[in-house]
MARTORBA-702521 format. One record per residue: residue in three letters; residue number from 1; x, y, z of N, C-alpha, C in turn. Coordinates in steps of 0.1 Angstrom, whole numbers. Example, Ala and Ser with C-alpha at 12.3 -4.5 7.8 and 13.67 -1.06 7.14 Angstrom:
2
type:seq:n_px:n_py:n_pz:ca_px:ca_py:ca_pz:c_px:c_py:c_pz
Ala:1:132:-57:78:123:-45:78:132:-33:78;
Ser:2:128:-22:71:137:-11:71:129:0:79;
This chain:
148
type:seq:n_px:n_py:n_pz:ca_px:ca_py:ca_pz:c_px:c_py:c_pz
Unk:1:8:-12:0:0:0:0:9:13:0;
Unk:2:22:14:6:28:23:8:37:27:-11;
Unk:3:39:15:-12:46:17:-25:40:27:-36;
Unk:4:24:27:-39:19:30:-51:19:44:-43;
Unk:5:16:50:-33:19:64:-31:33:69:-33;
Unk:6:43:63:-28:57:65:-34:60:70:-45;
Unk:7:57:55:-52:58:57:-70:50:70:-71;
Unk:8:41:74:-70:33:87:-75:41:97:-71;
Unk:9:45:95:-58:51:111:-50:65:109:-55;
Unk:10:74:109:-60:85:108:-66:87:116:-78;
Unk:11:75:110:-88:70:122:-102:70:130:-94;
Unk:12:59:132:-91:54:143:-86:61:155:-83;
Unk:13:72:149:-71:80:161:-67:90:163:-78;
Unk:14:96:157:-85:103:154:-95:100:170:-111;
Unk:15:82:167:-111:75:176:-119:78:192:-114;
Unk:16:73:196:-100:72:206:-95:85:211:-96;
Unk:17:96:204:-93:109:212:-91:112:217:-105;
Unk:18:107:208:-115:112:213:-127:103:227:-129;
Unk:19:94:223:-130:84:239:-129:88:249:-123;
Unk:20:91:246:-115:97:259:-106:112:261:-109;
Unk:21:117:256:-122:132:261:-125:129:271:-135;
Unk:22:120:269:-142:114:275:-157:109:290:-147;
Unk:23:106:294:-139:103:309:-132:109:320:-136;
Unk:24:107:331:-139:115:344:-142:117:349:-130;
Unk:25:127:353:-125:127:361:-109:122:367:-111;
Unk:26:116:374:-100:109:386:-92:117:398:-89;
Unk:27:128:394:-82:133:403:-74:143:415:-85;
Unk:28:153:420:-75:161:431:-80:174:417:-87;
Unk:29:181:426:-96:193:416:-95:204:421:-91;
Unk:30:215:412:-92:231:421:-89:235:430:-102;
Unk:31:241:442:-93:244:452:-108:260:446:-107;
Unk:32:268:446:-115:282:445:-119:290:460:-119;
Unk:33:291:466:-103:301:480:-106:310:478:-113;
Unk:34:315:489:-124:321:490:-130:321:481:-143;
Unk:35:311:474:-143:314:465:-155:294:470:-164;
Unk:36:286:474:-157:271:472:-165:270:489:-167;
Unk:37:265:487:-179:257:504:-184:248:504:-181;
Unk:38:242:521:-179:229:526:-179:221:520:-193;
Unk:39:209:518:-187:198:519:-198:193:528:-208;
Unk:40:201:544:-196:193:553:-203:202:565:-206;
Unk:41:214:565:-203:227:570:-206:237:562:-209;
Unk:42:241:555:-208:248:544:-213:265:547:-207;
Unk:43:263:554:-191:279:552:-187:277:541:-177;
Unk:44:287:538:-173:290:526:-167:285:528:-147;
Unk:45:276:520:-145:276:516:-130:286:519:-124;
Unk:46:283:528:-114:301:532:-103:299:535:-90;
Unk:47:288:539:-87:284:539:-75:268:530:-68;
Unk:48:272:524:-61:260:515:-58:247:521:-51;
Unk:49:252:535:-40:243:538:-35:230:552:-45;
Unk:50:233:552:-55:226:560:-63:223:549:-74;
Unk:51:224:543:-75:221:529:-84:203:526:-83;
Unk:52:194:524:-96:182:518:-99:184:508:-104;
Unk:53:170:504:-110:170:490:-118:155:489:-117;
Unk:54:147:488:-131:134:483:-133:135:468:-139;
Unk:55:125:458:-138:118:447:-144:106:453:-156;
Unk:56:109:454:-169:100:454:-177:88:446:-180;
Unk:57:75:447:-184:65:439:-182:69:427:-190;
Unk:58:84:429:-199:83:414:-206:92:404:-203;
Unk:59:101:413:-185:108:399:-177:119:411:-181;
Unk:60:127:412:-190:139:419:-191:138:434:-179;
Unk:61:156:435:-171:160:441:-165:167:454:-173;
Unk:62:159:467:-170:172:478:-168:177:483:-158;
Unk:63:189:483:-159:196:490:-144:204:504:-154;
Unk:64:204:512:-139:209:529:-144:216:533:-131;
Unk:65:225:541:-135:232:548:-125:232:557:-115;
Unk:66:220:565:-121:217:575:-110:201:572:-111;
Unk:67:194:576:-103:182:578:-100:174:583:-111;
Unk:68:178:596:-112:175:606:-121:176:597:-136;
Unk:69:184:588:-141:183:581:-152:166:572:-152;
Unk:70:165:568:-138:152:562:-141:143:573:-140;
Unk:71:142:585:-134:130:591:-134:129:594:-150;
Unk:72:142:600:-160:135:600:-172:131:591:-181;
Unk:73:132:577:-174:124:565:-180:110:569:-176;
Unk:74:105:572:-167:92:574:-162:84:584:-167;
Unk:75:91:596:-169:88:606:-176:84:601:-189;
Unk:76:93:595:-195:91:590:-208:79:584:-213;
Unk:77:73:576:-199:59:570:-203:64:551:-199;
Unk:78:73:551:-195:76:536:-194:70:531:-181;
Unk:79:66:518:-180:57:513:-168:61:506:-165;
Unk:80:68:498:-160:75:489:-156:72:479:-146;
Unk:81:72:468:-146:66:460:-135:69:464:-121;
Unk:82:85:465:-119:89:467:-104:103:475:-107;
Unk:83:101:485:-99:112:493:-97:118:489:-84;
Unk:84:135:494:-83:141:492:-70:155:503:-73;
Unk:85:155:507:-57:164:513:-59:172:516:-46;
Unk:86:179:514:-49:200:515:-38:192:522:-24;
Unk:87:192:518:-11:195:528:1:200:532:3;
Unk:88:205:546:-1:214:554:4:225:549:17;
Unk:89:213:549:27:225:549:39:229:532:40;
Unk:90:219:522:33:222:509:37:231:499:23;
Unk:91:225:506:11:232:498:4:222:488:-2;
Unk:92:213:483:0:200:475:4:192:475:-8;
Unk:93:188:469:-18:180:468:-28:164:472:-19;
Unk:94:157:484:-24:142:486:-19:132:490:-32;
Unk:95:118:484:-25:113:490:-39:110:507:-41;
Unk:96:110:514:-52:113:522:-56:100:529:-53;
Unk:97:85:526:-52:74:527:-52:73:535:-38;
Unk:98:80:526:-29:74:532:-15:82:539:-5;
Unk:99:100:537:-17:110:545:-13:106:561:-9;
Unk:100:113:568:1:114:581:6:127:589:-2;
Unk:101:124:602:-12:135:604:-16:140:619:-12;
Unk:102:152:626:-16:158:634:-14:164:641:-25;
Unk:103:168:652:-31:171:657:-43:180:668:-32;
Unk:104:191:672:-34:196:679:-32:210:682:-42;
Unk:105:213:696:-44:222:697:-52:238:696:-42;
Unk:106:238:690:-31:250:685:-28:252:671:-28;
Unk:107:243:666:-27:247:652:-34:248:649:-51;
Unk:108:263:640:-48:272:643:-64:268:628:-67;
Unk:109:256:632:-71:252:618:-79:260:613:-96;
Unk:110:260:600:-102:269:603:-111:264:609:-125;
Unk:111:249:612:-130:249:622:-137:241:636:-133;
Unk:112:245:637:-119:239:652:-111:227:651:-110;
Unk:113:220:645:-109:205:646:-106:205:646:-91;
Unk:114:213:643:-82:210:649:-66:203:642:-62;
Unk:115:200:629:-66:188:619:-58:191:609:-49;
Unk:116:188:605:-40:189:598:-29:180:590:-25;
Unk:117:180:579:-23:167:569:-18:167:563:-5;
Unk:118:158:565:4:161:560:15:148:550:20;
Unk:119:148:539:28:138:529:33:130:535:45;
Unk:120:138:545:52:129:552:62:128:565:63;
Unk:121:122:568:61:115:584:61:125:595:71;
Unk:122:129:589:83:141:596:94:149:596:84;
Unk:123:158:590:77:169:591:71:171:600:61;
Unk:124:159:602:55:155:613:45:156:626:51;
Unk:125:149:627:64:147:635:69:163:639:80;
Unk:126:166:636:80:182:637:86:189:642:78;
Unk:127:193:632:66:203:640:54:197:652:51;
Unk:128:185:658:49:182:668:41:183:676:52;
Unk:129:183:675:66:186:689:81:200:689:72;
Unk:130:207:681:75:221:681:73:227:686:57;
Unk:131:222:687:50:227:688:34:214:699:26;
Unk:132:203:701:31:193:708:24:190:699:13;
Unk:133:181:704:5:173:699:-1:159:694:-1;
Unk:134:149:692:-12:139:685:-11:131:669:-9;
Unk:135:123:665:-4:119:653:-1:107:654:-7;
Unk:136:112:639:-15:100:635:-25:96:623:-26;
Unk:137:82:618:-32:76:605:-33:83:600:-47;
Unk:138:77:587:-52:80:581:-63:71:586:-72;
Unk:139:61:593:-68:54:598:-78:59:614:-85;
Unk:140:68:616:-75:74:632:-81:86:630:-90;
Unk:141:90:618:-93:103:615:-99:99:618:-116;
Unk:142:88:612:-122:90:616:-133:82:631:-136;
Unk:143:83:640:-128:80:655:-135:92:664:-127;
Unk:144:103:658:-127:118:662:-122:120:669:-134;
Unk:145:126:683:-133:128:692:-139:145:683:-140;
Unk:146:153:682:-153:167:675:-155:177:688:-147;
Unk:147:188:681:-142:197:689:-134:208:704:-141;
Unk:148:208:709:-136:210:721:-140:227:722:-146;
C-alpha cells in the first residue's frame, strides 16, 4: 500500500521542481560596478548607493546609475513592472514605489541629478537637516525638472 503512493510522490516532486526552475525572478538583480551600463545614458555603474534598476513587463531588467536616469524612464511614459532602488544609507535593494526620496544639489550623484533613496523616512529627513534639499515621493520622480 505504501509503495503505489511513493511511486506517484517521486514524479510528482520530481515535476514541480522542474516547474519551478522555468520561473522568471521577481526580485532586483546584482548590478556589476564598473562592469554594467545605464539603460538610459549608457555610462558605466560606479556607485551602488545611487544605483536603480526596473523589471520590464516582458521579464527583461534595466539597471541605471543615477536615479534621475530612471526618473526620465518614467517621464518618458515607461511602466515597468517593479522598480528598486540602492538605500542610500544601507546599500540594500528597496522598492522604488514606497522608497522616501531626497534631491539635493549637494549630493554628487553620477549624472547630477541629486537623488537619494532611502527605506525610512528619518533618514530622508536627517540627510536633508544636514545637506538641504527636497523630499519627494515616487510619484514626483518623473516631472523632475533634469539637473542644471
Amino acid at each position: 500500500m505504501k509503495r503505489p503512493a511513493l511511486a506517484l510522490g517521486v514524479p510528482m516532486a520530481a515535476l514541480l521542481c522542474l516547474a519551478g526552475c522555468g520561473e522568471e525572478p521577481r526580485g532586483p538583480v546584482t548590478i556589476a560596478l564598473g562592469e554594467d551600463a545605464c539603460a538610459a545614458c549608457r555610462m558605466i555603474v560606479s556607485e551602488a548607493k545611487y544605483a536603480a534598476q526596473t523589471r520590464l513587463r516582458d521579464g527583461r531588467v534595466e539597471v541605471f546609475d543615477d536615479i534621475g536616469c530612471l526618473a526620465t524612464r518614467l517621464a518618458a511614459g515607461q511602466d515597468p513592472a517593479a522598480s528598486w532602488v540602492a538605500d542610500y544609507t544601507t546599500g540594500a535593494w528597496i522598492d522604488a514605489r514606497t522608497a522616501h526620496y531626497l534631491r539635493s544639489d549637494t549630493l554628487q550623484s553620477p549624472m547630477a541629478w541629486g537623488l537619494a533613496a532611502f527605506s525610512r523616512p528619518a533618514d530622508a529627513e536627517a540627510l536633508a537637516a544636514k545637506r538641504g534639499g527636497r523630499l519627494l515621493a515616487f510619484s514626483d520622480l518623473k516631472s523632475l525638472p533634469p539637473p542644471r
